[in-house]
C-alpha positions in Angstrom: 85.1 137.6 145.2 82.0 135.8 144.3 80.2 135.9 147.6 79.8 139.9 147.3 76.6 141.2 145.6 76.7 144.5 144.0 74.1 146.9 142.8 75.8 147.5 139.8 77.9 144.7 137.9 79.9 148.0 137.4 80.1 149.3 140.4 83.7 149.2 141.0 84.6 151.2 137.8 81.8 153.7 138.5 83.3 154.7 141.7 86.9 154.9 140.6 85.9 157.1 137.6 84.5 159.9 140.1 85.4 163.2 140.2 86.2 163.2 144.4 89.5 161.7 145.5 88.1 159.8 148.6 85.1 157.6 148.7 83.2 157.4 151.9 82.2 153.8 152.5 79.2 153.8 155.3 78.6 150.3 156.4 75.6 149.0 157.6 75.0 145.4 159.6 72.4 145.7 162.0 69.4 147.7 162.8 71.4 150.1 165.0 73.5 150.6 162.3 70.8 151.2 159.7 69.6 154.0 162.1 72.2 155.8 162.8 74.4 155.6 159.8 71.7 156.2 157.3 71.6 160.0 158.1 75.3 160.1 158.3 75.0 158.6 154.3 71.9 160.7 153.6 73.9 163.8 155.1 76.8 163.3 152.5 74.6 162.1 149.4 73.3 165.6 150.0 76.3 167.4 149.8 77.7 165.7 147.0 80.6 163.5 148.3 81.0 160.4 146.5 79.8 157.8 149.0 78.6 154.2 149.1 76.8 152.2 151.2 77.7 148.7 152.1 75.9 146.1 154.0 78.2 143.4 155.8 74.9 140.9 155.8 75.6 140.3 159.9 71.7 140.8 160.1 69.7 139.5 156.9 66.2 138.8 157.7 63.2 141.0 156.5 62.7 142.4 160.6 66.0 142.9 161.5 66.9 144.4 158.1 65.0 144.6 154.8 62.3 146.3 156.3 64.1 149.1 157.4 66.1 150.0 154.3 62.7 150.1 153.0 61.6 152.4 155.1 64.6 155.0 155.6 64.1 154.3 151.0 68.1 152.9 150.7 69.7 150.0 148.6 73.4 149.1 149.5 75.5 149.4 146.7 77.0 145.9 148.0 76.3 143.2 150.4 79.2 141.1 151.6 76.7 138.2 152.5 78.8 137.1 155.7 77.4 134.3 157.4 78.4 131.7 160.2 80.0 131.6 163.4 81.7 135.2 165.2 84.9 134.3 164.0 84.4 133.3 160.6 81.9 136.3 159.8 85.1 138.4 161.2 87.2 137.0 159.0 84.7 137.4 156.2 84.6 141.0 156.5 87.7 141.4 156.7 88.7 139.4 153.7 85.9 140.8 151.7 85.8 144.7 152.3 89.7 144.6 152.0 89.1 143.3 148.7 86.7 145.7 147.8 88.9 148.8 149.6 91.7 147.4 147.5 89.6 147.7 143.7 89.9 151.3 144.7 92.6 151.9 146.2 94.1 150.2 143.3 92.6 153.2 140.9 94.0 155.4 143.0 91.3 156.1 145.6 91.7 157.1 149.4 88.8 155.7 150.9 87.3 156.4 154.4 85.2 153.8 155.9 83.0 154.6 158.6 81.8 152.3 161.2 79.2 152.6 164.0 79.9 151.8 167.4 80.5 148.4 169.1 79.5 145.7 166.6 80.9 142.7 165.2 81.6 144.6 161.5 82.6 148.0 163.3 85.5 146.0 164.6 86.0 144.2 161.7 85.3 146.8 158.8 88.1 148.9 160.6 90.8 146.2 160.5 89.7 145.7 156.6 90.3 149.6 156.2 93.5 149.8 158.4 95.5 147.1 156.6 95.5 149.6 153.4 96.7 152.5 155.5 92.9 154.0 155.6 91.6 154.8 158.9 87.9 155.0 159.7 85.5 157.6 161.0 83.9 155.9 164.3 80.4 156.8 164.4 79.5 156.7 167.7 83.3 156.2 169.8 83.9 156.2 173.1 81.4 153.9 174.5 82.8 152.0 177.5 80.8 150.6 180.6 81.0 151.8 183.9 79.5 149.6 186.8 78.5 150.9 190.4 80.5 150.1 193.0 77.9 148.4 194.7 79.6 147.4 197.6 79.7 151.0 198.4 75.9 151.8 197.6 74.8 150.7 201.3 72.0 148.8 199.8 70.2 145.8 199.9 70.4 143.2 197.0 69.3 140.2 199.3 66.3 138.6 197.5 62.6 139.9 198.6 63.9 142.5 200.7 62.4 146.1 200.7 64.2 148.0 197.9 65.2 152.1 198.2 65.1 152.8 194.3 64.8 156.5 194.9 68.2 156.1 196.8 69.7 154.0 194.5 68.4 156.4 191.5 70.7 159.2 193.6 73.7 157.0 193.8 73.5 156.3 190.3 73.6 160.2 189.7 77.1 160.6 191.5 80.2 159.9 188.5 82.0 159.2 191.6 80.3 156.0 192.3 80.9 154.1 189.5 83.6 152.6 188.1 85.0 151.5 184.5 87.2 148.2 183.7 84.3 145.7 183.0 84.0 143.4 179.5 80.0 143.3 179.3 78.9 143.2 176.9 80.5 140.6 174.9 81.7 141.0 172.4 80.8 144.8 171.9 83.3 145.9 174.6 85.7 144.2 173.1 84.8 145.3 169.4 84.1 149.4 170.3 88.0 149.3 171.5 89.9 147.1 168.5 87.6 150.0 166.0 88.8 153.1 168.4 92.1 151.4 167.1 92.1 151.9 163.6 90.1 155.1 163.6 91.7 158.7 162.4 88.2 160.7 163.2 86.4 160.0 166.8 82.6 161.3 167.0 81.9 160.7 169.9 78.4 161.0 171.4 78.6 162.5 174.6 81.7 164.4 177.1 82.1 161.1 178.7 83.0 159.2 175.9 85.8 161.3 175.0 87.0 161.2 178.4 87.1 157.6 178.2 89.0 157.8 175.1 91.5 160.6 176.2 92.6 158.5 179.6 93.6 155.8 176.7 95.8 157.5 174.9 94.3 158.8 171.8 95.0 162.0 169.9 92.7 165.1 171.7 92.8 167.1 168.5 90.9 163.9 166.3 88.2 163.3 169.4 84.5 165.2 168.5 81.9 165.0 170.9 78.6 166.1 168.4 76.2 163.9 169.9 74.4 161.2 168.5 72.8 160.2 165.0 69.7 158.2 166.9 68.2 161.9 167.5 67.8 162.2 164.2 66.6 159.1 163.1 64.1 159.4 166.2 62.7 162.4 166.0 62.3 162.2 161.9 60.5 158.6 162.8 58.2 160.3 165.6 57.4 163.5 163.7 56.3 160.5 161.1 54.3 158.9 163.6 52.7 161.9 164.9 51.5 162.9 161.5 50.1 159.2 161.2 48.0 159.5 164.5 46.5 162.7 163.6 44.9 161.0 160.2 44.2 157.9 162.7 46.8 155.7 160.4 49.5 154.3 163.2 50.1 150.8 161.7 51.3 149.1 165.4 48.6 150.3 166.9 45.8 148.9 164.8 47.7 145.5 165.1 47.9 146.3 168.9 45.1 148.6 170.6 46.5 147.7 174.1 49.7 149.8 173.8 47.9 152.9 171.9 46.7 154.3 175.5 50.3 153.8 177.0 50.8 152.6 180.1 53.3 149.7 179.4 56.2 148.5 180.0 58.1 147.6 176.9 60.7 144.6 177.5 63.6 143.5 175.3 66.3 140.6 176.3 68.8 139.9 173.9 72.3 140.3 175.2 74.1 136.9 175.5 75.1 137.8 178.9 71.9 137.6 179.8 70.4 134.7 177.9 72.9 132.3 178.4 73.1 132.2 181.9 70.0 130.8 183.7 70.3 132.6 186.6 70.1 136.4 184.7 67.4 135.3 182.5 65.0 133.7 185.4 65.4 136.8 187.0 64.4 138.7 184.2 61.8 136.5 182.8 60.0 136.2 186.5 60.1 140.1 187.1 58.6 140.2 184.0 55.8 137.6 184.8 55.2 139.2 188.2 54.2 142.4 186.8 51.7 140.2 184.1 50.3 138.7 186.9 49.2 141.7 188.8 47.8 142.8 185.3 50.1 145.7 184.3 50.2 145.9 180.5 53.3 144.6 179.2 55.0 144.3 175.3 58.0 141.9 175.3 59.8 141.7 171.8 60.9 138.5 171.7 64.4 138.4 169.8 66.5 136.0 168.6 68.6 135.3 171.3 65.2 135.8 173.5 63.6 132.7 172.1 66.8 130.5 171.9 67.0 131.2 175.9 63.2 130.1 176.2 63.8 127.3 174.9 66.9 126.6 176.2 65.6 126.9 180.1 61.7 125.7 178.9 60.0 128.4 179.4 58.7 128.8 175.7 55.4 127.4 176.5 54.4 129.1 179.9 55.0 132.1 178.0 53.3 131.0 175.2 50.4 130.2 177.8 50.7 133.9 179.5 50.3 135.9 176.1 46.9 133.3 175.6 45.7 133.6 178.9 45.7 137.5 179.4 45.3 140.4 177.7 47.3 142.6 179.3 50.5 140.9 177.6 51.6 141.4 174.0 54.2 138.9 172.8 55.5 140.3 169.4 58.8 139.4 167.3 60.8 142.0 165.9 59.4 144.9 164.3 60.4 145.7 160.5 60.1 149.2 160.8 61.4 151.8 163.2 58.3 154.1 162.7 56.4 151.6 164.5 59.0 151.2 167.4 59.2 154.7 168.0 55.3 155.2 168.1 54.8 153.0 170.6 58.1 153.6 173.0 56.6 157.1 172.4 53.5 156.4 174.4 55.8 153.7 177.1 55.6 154.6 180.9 58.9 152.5 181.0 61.0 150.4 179.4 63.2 147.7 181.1 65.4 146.5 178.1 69.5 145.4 177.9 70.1 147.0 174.6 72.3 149.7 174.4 70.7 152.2 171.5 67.1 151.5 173.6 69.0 153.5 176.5 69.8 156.6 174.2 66.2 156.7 172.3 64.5 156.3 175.5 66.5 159.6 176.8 65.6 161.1 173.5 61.5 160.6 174.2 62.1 161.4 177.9 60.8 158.1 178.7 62.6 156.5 181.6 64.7 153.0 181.4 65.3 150.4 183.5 69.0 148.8 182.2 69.2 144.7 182.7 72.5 144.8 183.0 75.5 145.1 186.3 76.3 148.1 184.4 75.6 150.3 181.1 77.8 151.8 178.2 75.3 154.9 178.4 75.7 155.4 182.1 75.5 159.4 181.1 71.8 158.6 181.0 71.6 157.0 184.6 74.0 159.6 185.5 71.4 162.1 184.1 68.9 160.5 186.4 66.3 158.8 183.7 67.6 155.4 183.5 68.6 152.8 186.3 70.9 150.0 186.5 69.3 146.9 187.4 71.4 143.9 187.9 70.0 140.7 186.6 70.3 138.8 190.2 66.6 138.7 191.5 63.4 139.0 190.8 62.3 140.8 192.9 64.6 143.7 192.9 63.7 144.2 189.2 60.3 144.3 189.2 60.7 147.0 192.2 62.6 149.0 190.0 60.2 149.3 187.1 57.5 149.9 189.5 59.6 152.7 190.9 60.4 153.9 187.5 57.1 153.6 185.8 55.6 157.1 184.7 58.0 158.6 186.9 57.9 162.2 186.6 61.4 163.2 187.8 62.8 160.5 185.4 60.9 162.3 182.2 62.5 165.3 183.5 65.7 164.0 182.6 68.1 166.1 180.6 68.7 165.4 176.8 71.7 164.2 176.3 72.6 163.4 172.7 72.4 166.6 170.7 70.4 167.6 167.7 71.4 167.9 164.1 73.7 165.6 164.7 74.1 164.1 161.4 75.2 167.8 160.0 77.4 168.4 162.7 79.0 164.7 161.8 79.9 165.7 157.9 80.9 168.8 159.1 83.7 167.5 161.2 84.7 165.1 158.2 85.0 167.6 155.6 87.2 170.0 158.5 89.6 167.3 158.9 89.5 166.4 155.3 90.7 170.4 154.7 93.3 169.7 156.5 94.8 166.6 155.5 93.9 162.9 155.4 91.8 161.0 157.8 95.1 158.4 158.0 98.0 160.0 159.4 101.9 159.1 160.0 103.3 160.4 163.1 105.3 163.2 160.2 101.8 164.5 159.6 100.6 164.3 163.8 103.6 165.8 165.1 103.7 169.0 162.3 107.1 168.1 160.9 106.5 167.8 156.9 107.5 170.1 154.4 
């Protein structure tokens, strides 16, 4: 296929002349991926295993991915170069990596692709693996939202009335009072079960998500719970960090002295949920704005899908106006490199953010989190008691909560919840199952009936 770059013209023919029978194929697409697959691909470059690394192309640009591989010091060995609309950059994956799964399958290759979490190529990569009888490792499985049962919480969400977050940060730590079944986000929901699917190995973060994945019907003894790859690529990036502030070097902060000292509140909007309903957005956006106006320091990253909803409900230039008009407001696009992110969430007394990895790495620095959302795929963390849930319906209610949540001590004490070394313990499980058999397995094989 022509639309696939390679890093060698020979690439193909290298790989099927290796020594190892399977090929692990980590694929990369986003900036989530590149964080926590890269030690996963580091992890079995070490070890020897003949692996590749492929780049779908779903995120191309310099901040949301050149950068990056730059930094964590990768090349893909191909790029599938998808582009356009969801459902033809599904079908591109599809079609492409099938094709390149097939070159080697064809040379007699079993190859294991592994995917991460709940994107659009996770889903897709899967499917590309699965129609050749190869399942996939799913880094990061299991992640489903809950939602409180807010109807039950005995609390107000009327607009501008007195808020109890410290009681709604208790209700939040009861399992009991939540409840599973919803789509949001979109498409991810949808995506993290279609790869759960085609998958032979589950890692799954935390207890939870294999609980999820158990009361659906999947096989107990292919279900891992080893935490979560973030840790690694955190705490690698802040140890990095910390060794640049000692020397007085910390790149972000020379380009923005108001968030060296802390004391900010870092916001991020990018889920289409949330930016393409007015409603949800206003309410963000003015909670936001409130907190500006009463001067507390605040760092919006202004995405993508950030900037098409500014535009969209003409608000780009009163914002544009705010980050003029005062200082305590930094307005920044995306950041190339995660050094930089994790040196300043580091020093955050908060951040209010609908992303889902932002939820994990801020449990990881013990930094609390305000979720923009009805209800979260990491709800462990709220569960845990350092994140809250705050439901994009008023203003108001929002802003109380990051004032509630801001610096708070109890919510740094939060427990850690994703592991450590979790990259070794990921390979490990691999290379156990791959002792035992094949990743891909016929019921003959499951139910211990073969010769």
């Amino acid at each position: 296929m022509q639309e696939i770059t390679y890093r060698s013209a020979k690439l193909i023919e290298e790989i099927a002349s290796h020594k190892d029978r399977h090929v692990h194929v980590i694929l990369i697409a986003t900036k989530p991926d590149i964080i926590k697959q890269i030690p996963l691909y580091l992890e079995l470059k070490q070890r020897g295993h003949c692996v590749v690394l492929g780049h779908t192309g779903q995120h191309y640009d310099e901040n949301l991915s050149g950068g990056m591989l730059k930094e964590f010091g990768v090349e893909p060995d191909f790029n599938l170069n998808v582009r356009g609309a969801m459902h033809e950059v599904v079908s591109q994956i599809i079609g492409r990596l099938g094709y390149v799964i097939g070159e080697w399958k064809k040379r007699g290759k079993v190859v294991i692709p592994y995917v991460h979490g709940d994107t659009t190529t996770a889903m897709a990569a899967s499917n590309a693996g699965f129609c050749h009888m190869f399942s996939s490792v799913h880094v990061e499985a299991g992640i489903r939202t809950l939602t409180p049962s807010y109807k039950l919480s005995a609390l107000s969400f009327e607009p501008s009335q007195s808020f109890d977050a410290h009681a709604w940060r208790n209700f939040l730590m009861n399992r009991n009072n939540w409840s599973s079944g919803s789509q949001e986000p979109y498409p991810e929901q949808f995506n993290t079960r279609c790869s759960e699917a085609a998958t032979g190995i589950h890692l799954a973060p935390v207890e939870l998500d294999r609980e999820f994945m158990l009361s659906e019907g999947f096989s107990e003894d292919r279900i891992f719970v080893v935490g979560n790859s973030v840790v690694d690529a955190t705490m690698e990036a802040l140890e990095k960090a910390e060794r640049a502030g000692k020397a007085g070097r910390v790149k972000i902060f020379e380009q923005y002295p108001l968030l060296a000292d802390g004391d900010f509140v870092r916001f991020c909007i990018h889920r289409r949920e949330n930016c393409v309903s007015e409603k949800r957005f206003r309410a963000i956006y003015d909670a936001m704005k409130g907190l500006i106006l009463e001067g507390r320091n605040v760092l919006l990253i202004n995405m993508n899908q950030t900037k098409m909803a500014l535009e969209k409900f003409g608000l780009q230039q009163e914002l544009e106006t705010l980050a003029k008009d005062h200082k305590n407001f930094v307005l920044s696009d995306v950041w190339s490199e995660y050094g930089d992110v994790i040196a300043a969430m580091s020093k955050a007394a908060v951040c209010a953010t609908d992303s889902g990895s932002m939820q994990e790495e801020m449990n990881v620095l013990g930094v609390p989190c305000v979720t923009l959302r009805f209800g979260s795929d990491r709800s462990e963390s709220a569960m845990a008691g350092g994140n809250l849930i705050a439901p994009p319906v008023d203003a108001s209610l929002i802003k109380q909560m990051i004032e509630f949540a801001w610096d708070n001590k109890e919510m740094r004490k939060a427990p850690k919840l994703y592991g450590e070394k979790v990259r070794k313990k990921c390979i490990d499980v691999v290379e156990n199952v791959l002792s035992q058999g094949e990743v891909f397995r016929d019921d003959v094989t499951r139910l211990g009936m073969g010769n």
